[in-house]
N, C-alpha and C positions, 0 to 999 in steps of 0.2 A: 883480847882479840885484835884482828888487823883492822885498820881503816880501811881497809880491801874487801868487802866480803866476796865478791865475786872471782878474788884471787885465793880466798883460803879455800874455795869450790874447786876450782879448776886446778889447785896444788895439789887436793885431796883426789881428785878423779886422775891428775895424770900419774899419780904415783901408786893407783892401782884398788885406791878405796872406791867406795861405794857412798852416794849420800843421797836422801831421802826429805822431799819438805813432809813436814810432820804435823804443821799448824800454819793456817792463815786466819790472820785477825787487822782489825782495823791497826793495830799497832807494829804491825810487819808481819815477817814471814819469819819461821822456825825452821834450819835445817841439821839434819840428823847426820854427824858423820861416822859412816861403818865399816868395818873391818873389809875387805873384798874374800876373805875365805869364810861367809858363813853368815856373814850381817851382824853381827853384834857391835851395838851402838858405841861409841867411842868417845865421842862430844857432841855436842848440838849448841848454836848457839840461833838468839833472833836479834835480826834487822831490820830496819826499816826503809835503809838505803834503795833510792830508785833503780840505783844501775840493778843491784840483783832480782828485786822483784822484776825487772824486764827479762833478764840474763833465765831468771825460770821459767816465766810465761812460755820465751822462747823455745825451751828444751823441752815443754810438753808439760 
């Protein structure tokens, strides 16, 4: 995975996927990345990185 995670989100969304947090635990977040025709899951990985736990706060 990148040392990015908030760039493998917004790589995944600007090219048209779809992605979902899946889990919050005291050891990060889990996010689900999905197909944009239909949702089926593709990768998920989890971080603990503060910029994305904000980066999601923020998005809702």
């Amino acid at each position: 995975m990148s040392d990015d995670p908030v760039g493998v989100v917004t790589r995944w969304e600007d090219a048209g996927g779809e992605w979902r947090v899946v889990a919050r635990t005291a050891a990060g977040v889990t996010v689900a990345l999905c197909r944009c025709d239909g949702g089926e899951e593709v990768d998920r990985f989890t971080s603990a990185d503060p910029a994305l736990v904000e980066f999601l706060a923020r998005r809702g």
